[in-house]
C-alpha positions in Angstrom: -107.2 18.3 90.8 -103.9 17.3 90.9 -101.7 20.0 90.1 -98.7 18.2 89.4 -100.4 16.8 86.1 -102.1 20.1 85.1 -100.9 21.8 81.7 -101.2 25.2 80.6 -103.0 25.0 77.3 -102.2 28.9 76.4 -98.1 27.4 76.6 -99.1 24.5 74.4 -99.0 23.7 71.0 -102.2 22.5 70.6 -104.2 22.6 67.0 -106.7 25.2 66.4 -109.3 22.6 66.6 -108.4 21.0 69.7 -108.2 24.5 71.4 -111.5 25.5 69.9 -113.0 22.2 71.5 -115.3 22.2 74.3 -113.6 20.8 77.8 -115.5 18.1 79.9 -115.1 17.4 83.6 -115.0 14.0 84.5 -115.0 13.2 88.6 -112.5 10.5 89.9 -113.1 7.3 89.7 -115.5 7.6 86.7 -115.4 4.8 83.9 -114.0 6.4 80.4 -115.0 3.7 78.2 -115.6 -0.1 78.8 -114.2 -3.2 76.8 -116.6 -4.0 74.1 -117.7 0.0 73.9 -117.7 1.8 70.3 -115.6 5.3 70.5 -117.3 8.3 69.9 -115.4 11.1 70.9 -111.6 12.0 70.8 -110.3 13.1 73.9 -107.2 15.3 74.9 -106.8 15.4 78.4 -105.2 18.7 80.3 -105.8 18.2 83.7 -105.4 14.3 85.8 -105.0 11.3 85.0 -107.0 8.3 83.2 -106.0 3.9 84.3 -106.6 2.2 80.6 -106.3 -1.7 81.6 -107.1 -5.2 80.2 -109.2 -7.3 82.2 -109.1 -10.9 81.4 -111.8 -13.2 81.4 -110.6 -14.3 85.2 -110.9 -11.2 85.6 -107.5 -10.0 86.3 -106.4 -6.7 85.8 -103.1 -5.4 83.6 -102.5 -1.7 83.3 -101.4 -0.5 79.6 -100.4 2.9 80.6 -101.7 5.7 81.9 -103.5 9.1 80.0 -101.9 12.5 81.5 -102.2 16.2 81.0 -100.4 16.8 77.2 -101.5 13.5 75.8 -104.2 11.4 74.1 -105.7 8.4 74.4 -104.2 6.0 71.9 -106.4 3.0 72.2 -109.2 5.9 71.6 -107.3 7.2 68.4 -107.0 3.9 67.4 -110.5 2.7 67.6 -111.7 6.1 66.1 -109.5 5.6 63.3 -110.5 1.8 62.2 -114.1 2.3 63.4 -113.4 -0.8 66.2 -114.8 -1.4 69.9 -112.2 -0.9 72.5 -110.5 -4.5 73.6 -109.7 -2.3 77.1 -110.6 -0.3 80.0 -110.1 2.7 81.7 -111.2 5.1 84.7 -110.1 8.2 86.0 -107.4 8.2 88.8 -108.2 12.0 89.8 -110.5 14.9 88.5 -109.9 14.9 85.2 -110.2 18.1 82.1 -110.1 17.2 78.6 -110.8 19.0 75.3 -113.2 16.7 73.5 -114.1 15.9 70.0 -116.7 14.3 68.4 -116.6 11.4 66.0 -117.6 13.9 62.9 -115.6 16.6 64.2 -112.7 14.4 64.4 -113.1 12.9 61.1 -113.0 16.5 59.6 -110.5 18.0 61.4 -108.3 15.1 60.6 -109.4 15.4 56.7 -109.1 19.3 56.6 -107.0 20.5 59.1 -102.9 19.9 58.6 -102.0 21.1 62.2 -104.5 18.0 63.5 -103.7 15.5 61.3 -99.8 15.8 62.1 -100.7 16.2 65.8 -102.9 13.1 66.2 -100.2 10.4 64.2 -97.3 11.9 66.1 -98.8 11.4 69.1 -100.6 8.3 68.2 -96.9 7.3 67.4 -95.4 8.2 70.5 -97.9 6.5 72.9 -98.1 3.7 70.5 -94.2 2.9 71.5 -94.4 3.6 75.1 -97.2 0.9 75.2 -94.0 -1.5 73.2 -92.2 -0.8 76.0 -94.6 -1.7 78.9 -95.3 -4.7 76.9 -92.0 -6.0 76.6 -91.3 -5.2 80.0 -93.8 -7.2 81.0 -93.1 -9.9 78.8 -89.3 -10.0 79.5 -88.7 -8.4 82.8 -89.0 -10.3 86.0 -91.8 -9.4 88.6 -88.5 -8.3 91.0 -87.3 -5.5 88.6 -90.7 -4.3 87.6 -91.7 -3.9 91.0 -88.2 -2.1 92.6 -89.4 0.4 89.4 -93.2 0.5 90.3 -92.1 1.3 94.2 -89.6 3.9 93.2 -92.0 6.0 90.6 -95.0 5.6 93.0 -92.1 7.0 95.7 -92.4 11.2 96.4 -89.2 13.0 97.8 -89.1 11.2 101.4 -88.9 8.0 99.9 -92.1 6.4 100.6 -94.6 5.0 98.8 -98.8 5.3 99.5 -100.0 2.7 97.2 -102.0 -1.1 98.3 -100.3 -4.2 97.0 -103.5 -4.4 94.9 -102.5 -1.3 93.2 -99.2 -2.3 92.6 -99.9 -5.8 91.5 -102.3 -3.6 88.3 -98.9 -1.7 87.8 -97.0 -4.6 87.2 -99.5 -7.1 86.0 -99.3 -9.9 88.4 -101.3 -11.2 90.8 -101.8 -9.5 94.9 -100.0 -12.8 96.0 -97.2 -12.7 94.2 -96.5 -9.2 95.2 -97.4 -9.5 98.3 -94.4 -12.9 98.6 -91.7 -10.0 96.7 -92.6 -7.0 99.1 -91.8 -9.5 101.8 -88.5 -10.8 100.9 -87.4 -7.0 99.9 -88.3 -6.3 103.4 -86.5 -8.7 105.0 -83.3 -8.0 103.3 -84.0 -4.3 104.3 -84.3 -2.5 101.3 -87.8 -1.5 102.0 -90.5 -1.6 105.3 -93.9 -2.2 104.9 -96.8 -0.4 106.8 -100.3 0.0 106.7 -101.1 1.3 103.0 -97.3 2.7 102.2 -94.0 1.6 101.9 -90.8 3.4 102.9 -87.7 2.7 100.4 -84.7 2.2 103.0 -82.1 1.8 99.8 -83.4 3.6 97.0 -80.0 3.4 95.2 -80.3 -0.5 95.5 -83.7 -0.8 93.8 -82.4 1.8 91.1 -80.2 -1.2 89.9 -82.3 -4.0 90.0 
């Protein structure tokens, strides 16, 4: 489990219902829900992380954002709500915890219970802009930028990276080749160095302004 992402639920301010609800386990690497799937149960994680993506009929691969402990899944909330099959993907990055809920339970809780009701639209409201942003970013934003900002959140404390070009080519919703040509140049004008399966950031402060 990765303690980094793990909340204390006891701290929280988490409805009586979602507190009440029973808490699943989910390994990593296990599929959530698949494109085409009908949601059945609302899902609060407190522990992990969960990869929601699009896959295209190519099949390539955009992440939308990413589920951590203290949040919901909005395309989950969304589909629960207007009774819809997810248009997305998603998988566990690490050992996951979550408080679950049930289609029925989550339609009365969200009919009788205040506390619920105001939790799940404001947070359906908060993830629902953070997914604006990525968007735009990705609409707007050349590959560059959104890579120097991939590299430097993927980055710990020493300034290096652990992550494939595969990996980052999800986070920034391009293709491995085109990452792969970027990583390249960025080396060779020495902001970074590439090795085997990391990357070490030789000018942090350089790829904070591109």
């Amino acid at each position: 489990m990765r303690e980094p992402y793990a909340v204390s639920e006891r701290q929280s301010t988490l409805p009586e219902v979602l507190r009440a609800a029973p808490c699943i386990e989910v390994p990593a690497g296990s599929r959530v829900f698949a494109q085409g799937q009908q949601a059945s149960s609302y899902l609060f994680v407190t522990a992990g992380s969960v990869k929601v993506f699009a896959r295209s009929s190519e099949g390539r691969e955009v992440v939308l954002y990413r589920v951590q402990a203290g949040e919901m899944c909005t395309l989950t909330t969304s589909c629960m709500l207007g009774r819809t099959p997810y248009p997305a993907e998603a998988v566990t990055e690490s050992d996951v915890s979550a408080r679950t809920l049930g289609a029925a339970e989550f339609d009365r809780a969200l009919a009788g219970a205040d506390d619920f009701r105001q939790f799940v639209f404001a947070s359906f409201g908060k993830r629902l802009a953070d997914i604006m942003q990525r968007m735009e970013q990705l609409v707007l934003e050349c590959v560059r930028n959104r890579l120097a900002r991939c590299l430097l959140r993927r980055a710990g404390p020493d300034h290096v990276a652990v992550v494939t070009h595969e990996e980052l080519a999800l986070d920034v919703g391009t293709a491995r080749e085109v990452v792969s040509r970027h990583l390249k140049a960025m080396e060779q004008g020495g902001l970074i160095e590439l090795q085997r399966g990391r990357i070490v950031l030789r000018h942090p402060e350089i790829l904070r302004v591109m």
